[in-house]
C-alpha positions as CSV (number, residue, x, y, z in Angstrom):
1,X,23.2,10.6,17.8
2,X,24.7,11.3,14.6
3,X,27.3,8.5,14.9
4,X,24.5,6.1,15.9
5,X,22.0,7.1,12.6
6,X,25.4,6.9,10.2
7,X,25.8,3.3,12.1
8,X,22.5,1.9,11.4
9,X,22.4,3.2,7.5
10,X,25.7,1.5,7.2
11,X,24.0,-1.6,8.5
12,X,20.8,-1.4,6.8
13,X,22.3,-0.5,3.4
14,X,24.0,-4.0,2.7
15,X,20.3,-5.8,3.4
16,X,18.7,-3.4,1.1
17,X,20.9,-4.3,-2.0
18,X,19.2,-7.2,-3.9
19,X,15.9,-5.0,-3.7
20,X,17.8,-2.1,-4.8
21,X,18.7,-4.5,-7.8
22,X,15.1,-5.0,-8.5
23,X,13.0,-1.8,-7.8
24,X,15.4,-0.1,-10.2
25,X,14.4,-2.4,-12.9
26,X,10.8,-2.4,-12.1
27,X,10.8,1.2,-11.5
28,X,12.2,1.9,-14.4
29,X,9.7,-0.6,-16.1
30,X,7.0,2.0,-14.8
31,X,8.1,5.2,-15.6
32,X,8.4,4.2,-19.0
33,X,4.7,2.5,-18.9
34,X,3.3,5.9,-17.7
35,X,5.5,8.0,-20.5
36,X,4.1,5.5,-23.3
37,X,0.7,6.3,-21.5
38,X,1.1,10.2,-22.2
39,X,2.1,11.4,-19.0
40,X,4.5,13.3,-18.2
41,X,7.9,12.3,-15.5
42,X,6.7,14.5,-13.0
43,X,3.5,11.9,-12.5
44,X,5.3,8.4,-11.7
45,X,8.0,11.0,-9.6
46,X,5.5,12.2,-7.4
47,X,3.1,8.7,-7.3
48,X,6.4,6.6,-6.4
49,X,6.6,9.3,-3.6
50,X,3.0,9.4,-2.4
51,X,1.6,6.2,-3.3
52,X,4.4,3.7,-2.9
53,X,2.9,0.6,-4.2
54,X,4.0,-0.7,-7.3
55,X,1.2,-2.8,-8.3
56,X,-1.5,-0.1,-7.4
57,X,0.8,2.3,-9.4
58,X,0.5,0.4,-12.3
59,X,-3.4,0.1,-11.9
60,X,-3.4,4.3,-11.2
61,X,-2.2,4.7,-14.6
62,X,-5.2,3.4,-16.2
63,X,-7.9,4.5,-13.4
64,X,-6.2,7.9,-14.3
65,X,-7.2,7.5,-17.9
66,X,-10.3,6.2,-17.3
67,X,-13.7,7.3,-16.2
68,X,-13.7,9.5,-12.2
69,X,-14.7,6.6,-10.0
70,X,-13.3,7.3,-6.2
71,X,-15.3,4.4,-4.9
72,X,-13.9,1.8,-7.7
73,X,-10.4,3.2,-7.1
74,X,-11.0,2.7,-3.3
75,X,-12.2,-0.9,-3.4
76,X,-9.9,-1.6,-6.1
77,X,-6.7,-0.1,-3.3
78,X,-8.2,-1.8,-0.9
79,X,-8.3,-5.6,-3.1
80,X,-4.6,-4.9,-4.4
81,X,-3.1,-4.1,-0.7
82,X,-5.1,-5.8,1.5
83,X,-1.9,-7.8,2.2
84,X,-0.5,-4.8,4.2
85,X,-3.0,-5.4,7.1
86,X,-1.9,-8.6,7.9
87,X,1.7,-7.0,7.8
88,X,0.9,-3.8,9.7
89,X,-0.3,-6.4,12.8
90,X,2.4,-8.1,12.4
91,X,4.8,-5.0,12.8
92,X,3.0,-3.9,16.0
93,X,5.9,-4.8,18.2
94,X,8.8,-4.4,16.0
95,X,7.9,-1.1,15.5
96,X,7.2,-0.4,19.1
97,X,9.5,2.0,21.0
98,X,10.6,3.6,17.7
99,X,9.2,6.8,18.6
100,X,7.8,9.4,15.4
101,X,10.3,7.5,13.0
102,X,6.9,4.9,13.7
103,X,4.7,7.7,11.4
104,X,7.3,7.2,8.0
105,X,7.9,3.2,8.7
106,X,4.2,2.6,8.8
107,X,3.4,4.9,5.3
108,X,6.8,2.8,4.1
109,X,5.7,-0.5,5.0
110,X,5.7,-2.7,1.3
111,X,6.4,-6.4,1.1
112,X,10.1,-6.1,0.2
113,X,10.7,-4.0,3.5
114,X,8.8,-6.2,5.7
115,X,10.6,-9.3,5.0
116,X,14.0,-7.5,5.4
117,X,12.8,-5.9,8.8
118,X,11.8,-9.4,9.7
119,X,14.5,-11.8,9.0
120,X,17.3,-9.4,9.4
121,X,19.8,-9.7,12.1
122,X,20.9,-6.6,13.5
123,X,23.8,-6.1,15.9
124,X,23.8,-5.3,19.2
125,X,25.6,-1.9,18.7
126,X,23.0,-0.7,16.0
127,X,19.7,1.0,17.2
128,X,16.9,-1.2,16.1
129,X,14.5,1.7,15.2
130,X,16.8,3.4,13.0
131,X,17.8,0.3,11.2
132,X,14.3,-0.2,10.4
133,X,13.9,3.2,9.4
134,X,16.9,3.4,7.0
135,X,15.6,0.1,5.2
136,X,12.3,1.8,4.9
137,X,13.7,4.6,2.9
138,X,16.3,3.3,1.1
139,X,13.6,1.2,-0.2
140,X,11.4,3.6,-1.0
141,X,14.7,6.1,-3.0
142,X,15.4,3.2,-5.3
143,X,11.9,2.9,-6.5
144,X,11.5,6.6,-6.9
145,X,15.1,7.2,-8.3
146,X,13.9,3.9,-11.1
147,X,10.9,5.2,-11.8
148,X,11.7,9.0,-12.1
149,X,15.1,7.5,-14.6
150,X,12.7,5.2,-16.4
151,X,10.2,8.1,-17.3
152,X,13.0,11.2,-18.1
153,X,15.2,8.6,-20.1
154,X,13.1,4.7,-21.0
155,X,11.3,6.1,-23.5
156,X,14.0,7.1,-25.8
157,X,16.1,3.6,-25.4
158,X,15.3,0.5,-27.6
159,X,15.1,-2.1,-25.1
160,X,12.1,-4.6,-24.2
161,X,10.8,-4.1,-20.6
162,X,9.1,-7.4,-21.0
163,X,9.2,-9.6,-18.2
164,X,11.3,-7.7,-16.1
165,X,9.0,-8.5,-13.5
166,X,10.5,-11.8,-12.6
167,X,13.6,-9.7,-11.0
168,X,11.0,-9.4,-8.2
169,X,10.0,-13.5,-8.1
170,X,13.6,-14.1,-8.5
171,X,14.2,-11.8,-4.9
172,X,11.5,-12.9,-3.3
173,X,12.6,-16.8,-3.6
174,X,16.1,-15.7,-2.4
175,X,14.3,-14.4,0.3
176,X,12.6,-17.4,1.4
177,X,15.4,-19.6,0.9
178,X,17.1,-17.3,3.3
179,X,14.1,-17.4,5.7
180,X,14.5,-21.5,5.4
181,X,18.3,-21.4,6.3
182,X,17.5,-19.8,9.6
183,X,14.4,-21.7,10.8
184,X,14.9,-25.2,12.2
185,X,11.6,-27.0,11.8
186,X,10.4,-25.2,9.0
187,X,7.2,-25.2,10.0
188,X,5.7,-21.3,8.8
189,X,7.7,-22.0,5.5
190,X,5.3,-25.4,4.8
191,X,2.4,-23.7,6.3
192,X,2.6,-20.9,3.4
193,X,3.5,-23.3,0.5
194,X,0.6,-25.3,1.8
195,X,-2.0,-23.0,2.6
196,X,-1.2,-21.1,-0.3
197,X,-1.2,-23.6,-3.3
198,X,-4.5,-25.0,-1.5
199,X,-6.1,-21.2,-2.0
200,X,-4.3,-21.1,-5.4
201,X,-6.2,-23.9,-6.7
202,X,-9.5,-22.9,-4.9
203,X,-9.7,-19.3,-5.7
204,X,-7.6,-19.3,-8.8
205,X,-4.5,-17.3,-9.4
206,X,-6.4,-13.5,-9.5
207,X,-8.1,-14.2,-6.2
208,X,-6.2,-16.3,-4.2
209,X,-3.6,-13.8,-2.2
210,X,-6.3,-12.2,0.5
211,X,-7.7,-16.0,1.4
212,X,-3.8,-17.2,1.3
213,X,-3.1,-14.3,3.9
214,X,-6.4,-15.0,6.3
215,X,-5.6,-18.5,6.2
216,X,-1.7,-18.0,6.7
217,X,-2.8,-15.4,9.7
218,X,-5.3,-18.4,11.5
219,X,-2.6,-20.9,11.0
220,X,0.4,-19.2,12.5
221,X,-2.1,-18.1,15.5
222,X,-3.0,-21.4,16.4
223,X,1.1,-22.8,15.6
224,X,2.6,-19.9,17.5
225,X,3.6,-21.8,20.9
226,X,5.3,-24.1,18.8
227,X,6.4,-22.1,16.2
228,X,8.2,-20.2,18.7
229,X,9.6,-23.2,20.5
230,X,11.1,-24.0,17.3
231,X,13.2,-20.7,16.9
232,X,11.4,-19.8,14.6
233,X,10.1,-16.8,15.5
């Protein structure tokens, strides 16, 4: 067992290096937003370790300085990570057969992770459940070790955090060109681009993200028999 767990980290770790690359930036990014906000290290340490969403992070900083509002804060969750739904339900029989490790994967589940537990190829020899498992929390260490380094030491360097947040575009179109590579007809890959730059100019670019998933989740419904056929899937 422990040859088989030391297998699949070996395995996972290599998949898990460009977002490695990026949640230390953005991490970082964040621990020094919350210092410059007054709090103190041990508050992005232990909201990278709890929370686990970088965006709603970001947006607990100022609900934390604001007014108490729990049913703001819950609607306002619910708006930013709505996303997660659609990729919990997609999951369902990925995660299947993965026994407790299931529990950790699920409270682990961010974009970054699901697109690597997705698209990633795992060997024959590696146990699938533990490979999905170790990708989950690597994940999750980088952006707690960047955000616990950005708030003990950001503060005191002289550098501009500003727009560090295109490390995270930059991965996430590296990603899809890998996800194009391996399809053979392309079609989910025109069905997002579509659907999404149709919401985009409907809904503008604040409000288009939970109509580009509903729409994304109708359309590869109805194009799964031929999505499938393609290999896509």
């Amino acid at each position: 067992m422990k040859n088989q767990k030391l297998a699949a980290l070996k395995a996972a770790f290599p998949n898990t290096i460009p977002i490695m690359t990026g949640f230390l930036f953005l991490g970082m990014t964040y621990g020094v937003y919350m210092r410059a906000c007054g709090f103190s290290f041990l508050y992005p340490f232990f909201m990278s370790m709890t929370i686990f969403a970088g965006s709603m992070e970001f947006v607990a900083c100022n609900m934390l300085l604001g007014a108490f509002d729990p049913v703001g804060a819950f609607l306002m969750t619910l708006m930013i990570n709505a996303r997660h739904l659609f990729y919990g339900i997609s999951m369902l029989d990925k995660y299947k057969g993965t026994g407790l490790k299931k529990i950790y994967m699920i409270f682990g589940l961010c974009d970054e992770t699901f697109s690597i537990n997705c698209t990633a190829k795992i060997p024959d020899r590696i146990d699938r459940g533990w490979f999905m498992f170790f990708v989950t929390l690597l994940n999750q260490i980088y952006w707690v070790v960047g955000t616990t380094l950005g708030a003990l030491f950001g503060s005191r360097l002289a550098f501009s955090t500003e727009e560090l947040d295109f490390v995270m575009t930059a991965m996430f179109v590296v990603i899809f060109i890998e996800q194009w590579q391996k399809d053979k007809k392309h079609i989910s890959e025109f069905a997002g681009l579509a659907l999404s730059l149709i919401c985009l100019l409907i809904f503008g670019p604040d409000d288009f993200i939970l109509p580009s998933m509903l729409a994304l989740l109708a359309a590869l419904t109805f194009l799964r028999a031929p999505i499938e056929r393609g290999g896509e899937i």
